[in-house]
C-alpha positions as a Markdown table, in Angstrom:
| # | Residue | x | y | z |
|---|---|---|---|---|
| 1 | Unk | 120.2 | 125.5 | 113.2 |
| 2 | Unk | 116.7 | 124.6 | 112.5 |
| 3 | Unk | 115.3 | 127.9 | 111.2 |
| 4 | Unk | 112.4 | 128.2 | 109.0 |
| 5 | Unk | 112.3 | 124.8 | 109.0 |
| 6 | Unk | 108.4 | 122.7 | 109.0 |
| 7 | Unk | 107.8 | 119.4 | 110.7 |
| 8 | Unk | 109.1 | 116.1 | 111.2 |
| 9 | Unk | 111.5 | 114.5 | 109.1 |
| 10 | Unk | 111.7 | 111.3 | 110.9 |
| 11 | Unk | 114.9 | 110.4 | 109.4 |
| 12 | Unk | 112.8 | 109.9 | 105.4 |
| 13 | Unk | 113.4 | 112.2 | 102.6 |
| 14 | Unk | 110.2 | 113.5 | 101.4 |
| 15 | Unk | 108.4 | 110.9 | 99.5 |
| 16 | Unk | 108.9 | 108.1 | 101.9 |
| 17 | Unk | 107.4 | 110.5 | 104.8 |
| 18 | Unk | 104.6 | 111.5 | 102.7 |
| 19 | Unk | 103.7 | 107.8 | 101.8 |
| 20 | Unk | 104.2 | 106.9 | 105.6 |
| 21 | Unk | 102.0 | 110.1 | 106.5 |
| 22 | Unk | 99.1 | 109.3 | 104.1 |
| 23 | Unk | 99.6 | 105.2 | 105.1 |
| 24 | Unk | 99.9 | 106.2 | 109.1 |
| 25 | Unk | 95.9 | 108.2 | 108.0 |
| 26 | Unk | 94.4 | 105.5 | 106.3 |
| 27 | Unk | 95.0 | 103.3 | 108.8 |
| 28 | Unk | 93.5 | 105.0 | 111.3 |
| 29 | Unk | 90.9 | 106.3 | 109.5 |
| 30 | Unk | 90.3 | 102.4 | 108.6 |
| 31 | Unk | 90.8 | 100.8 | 112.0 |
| 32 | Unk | 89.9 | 103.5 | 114.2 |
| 33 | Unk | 93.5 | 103.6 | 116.3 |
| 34 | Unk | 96.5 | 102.3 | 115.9 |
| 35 | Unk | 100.0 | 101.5 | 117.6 |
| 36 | Unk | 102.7 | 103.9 | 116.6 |
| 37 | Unk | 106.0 | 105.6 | 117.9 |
| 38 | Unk | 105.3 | 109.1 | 119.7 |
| 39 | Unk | 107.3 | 111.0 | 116.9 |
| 40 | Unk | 105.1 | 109.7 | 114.3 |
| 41 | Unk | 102.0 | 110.6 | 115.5 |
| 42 | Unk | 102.7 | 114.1 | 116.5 |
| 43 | Unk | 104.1 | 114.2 | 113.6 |
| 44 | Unk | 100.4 | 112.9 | 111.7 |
| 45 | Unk | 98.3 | 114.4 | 114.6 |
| 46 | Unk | 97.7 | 118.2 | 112.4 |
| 47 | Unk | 97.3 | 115.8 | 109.0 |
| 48 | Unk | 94.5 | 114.0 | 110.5 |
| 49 | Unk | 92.9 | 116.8 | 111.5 |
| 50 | Unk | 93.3 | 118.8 | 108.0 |
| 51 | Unk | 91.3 | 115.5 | 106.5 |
| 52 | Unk | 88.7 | 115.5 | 109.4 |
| 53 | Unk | 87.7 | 119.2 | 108.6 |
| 54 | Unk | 88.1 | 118.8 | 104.6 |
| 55 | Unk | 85.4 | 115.8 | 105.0 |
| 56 | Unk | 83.1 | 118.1 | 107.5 |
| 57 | Unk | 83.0 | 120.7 | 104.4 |
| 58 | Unk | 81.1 | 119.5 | 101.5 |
| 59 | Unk | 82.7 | 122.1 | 99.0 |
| 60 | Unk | 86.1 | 120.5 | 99.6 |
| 61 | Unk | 85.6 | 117.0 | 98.6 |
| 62 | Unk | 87.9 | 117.3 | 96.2 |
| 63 | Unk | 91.1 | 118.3 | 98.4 |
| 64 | Unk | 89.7 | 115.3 | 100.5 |
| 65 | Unk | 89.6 | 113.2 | 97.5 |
| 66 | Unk | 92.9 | 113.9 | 96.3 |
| 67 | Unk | 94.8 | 112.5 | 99.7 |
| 68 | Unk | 92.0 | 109.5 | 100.5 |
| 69 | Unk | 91.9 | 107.7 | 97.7 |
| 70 | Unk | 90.1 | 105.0 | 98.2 |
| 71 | Unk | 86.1 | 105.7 | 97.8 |
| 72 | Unk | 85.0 | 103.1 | 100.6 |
| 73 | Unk | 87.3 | 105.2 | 103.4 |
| 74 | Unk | 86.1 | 108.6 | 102.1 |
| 75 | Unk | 82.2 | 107.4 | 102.4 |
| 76 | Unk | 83.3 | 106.0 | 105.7 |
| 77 | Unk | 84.5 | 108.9 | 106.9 |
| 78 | Unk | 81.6 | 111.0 | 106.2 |
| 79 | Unk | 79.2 | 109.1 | 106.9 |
| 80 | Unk | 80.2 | 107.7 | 110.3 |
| 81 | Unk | 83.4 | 109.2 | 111.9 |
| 82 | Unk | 82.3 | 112.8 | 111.6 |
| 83 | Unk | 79.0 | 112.9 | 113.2 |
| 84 | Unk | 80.8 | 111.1 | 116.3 |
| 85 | Unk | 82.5 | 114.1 | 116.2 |
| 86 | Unk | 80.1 | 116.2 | 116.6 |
| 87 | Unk | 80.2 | 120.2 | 116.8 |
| 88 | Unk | 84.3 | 119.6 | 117.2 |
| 89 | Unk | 86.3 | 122.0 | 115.3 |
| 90 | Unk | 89.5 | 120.4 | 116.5 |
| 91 | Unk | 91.6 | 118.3 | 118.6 |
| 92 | Unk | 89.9 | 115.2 | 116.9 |
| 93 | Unk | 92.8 | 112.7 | 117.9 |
| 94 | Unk | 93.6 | 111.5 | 121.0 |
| 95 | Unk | 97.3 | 109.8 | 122.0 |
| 96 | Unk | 97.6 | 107.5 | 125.1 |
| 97 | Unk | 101.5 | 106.7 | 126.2 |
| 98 | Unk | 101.9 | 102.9 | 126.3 |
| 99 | Unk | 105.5 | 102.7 | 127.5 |
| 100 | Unk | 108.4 | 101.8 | 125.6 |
| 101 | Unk | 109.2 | 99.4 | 123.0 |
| 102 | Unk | 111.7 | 96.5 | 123.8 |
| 103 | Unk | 114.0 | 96.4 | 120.8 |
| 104 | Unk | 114.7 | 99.8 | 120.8 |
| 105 | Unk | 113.5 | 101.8 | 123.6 |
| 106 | Unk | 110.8 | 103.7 | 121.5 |
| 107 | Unk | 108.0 | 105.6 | 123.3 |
| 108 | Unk | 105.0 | 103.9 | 122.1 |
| 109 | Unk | 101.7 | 105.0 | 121.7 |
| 110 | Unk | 98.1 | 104.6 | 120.9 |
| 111 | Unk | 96.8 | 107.0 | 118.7 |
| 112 | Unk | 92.6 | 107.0 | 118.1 |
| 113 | Unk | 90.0 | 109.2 | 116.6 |
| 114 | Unk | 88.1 | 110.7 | 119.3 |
| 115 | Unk | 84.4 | 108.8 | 119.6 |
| 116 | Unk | 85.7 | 106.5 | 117.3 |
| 117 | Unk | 87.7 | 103.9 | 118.9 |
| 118 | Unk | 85.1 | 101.1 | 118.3 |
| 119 | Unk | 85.1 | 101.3 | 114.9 |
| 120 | Unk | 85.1 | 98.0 | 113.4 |
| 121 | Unk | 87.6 | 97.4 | 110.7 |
| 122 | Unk | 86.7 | 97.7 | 106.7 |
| 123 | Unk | 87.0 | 93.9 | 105.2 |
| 124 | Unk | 88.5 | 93.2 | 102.2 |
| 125 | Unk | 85.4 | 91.6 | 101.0 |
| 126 | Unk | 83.1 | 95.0 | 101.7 |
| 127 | Unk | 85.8 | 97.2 | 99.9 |
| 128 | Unk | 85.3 | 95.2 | 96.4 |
| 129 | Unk | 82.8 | 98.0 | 94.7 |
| 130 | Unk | 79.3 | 96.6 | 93.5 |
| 131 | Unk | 80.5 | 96.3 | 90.2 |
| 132 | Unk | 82.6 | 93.3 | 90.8 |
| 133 | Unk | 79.7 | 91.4 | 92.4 |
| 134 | Unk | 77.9 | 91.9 | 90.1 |
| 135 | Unk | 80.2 | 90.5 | 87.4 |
| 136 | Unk | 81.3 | 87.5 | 89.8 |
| 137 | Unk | 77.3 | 86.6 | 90.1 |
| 138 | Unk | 76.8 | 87.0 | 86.2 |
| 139 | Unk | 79.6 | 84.3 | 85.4 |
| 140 | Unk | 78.6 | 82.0 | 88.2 |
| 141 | Unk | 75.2 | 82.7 | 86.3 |
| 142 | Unk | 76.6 | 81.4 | 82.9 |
| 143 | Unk | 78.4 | 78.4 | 84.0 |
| 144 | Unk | 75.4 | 77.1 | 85.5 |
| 145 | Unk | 73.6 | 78.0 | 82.1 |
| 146 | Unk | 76.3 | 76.0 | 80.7 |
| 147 | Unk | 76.8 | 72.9 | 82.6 |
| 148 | Unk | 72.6 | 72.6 | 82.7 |
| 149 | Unk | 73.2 | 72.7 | 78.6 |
| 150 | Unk | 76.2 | 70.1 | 79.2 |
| 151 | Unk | 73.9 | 67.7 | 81.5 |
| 152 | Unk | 71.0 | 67.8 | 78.8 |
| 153 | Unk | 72.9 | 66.9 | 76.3 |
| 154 | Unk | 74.5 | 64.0 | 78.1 |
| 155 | Unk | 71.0 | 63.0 | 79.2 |
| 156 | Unk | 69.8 | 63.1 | 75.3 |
| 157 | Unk | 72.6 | 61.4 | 74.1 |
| 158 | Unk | 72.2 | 58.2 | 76.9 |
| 159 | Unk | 68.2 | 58.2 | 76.1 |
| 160 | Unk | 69.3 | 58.1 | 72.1 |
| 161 | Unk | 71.6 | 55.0 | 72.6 |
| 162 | Unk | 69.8 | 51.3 | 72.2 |
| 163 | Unk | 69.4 | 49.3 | 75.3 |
| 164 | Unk | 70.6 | 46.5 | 73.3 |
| 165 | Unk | 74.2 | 48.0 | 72.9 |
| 166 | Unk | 74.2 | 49.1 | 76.3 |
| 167 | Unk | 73.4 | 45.4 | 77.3 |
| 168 | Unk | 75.8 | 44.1 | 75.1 |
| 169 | Unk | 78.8 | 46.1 | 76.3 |
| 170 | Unk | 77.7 | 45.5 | 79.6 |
| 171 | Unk | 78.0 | 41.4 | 78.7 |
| 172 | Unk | 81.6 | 41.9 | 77.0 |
């Protein structure tokens, strides 16, 4: 019997599903829409939706903060996945049968954001914060200070050394 009981279990005990959950969100928060099995996105569908409306209310950014972690996806999905949306309340996903999976007879589907499909994946390279470029350009910065020092030097040093010896070395 299956009384009083919530959700999906999808075969996981309850920290693997809620790591699956939150990686199944990100990932389609990141790319837009993904490829998954039928049971795991009905099983997301409500969870997405919970994080669309926490991002639409500004006095919950905290809740919203606590499941997306990272800052890049949070900006990302405030600033340009919920004004596609619109005046939406709900219903902000939208799943596409694709057929079933060859191994193992899976329903597949493709799950997407509604308005959002186009989104363009976040690069590696554009999550790294500002912070780090900063620091990357500020060593590149000194070792150039340093091998200009180095070459000067070795310029000094070859001016300083009689032509004579140079010759002579040159003859041996």
């Amino acid at each position: 019997m299956r009384h009083r009981v919530y959700g999906k279990h999808l075969g996981r005990n309850k920290d693997t599903r809620d790591n699956l959950f939150r990686g199944l969100v990100q990932t389609l928060l990141t790319h837009g829409t993904i490829q998954t099995s039928e049971a795991k996105a009905k099983a997301v569908k409500g969870l997405v939706d919970k994080v669309i409306s926490l991002a639409k209310d500004k006095q919950r950014e905290n809740r919203l903060q606590a499941f997306v972690t990272d800052k890049n996806l949070r900006e990302r999905l405030v600033k340009e996945i919920v004004p596609k949306l619109g005046t939406r309340t709900s219903g902000f996903t939208r799943i596409v049968r694709m057929g079933t999976r060859v191994g193992d007879q899976t329903s597949m589907v493709r799950m997407s954001i509604i308005g959002a499909e186009e989104l363009k994946p976040i690069k590696k390279e554009a999550v790294k914060s500002a912070e780090v470029k900063e620091e990357k350009v500020k060593k590149v910065e000194k070792a150039e200070a340093i091998d200009e020092k180095k070459s000067s030097v070795r310029r000094s040093v070859k001016t300083a050394t009689p032509r004579r010896r140079v010759a002579a070395k040159a003859s041996k």
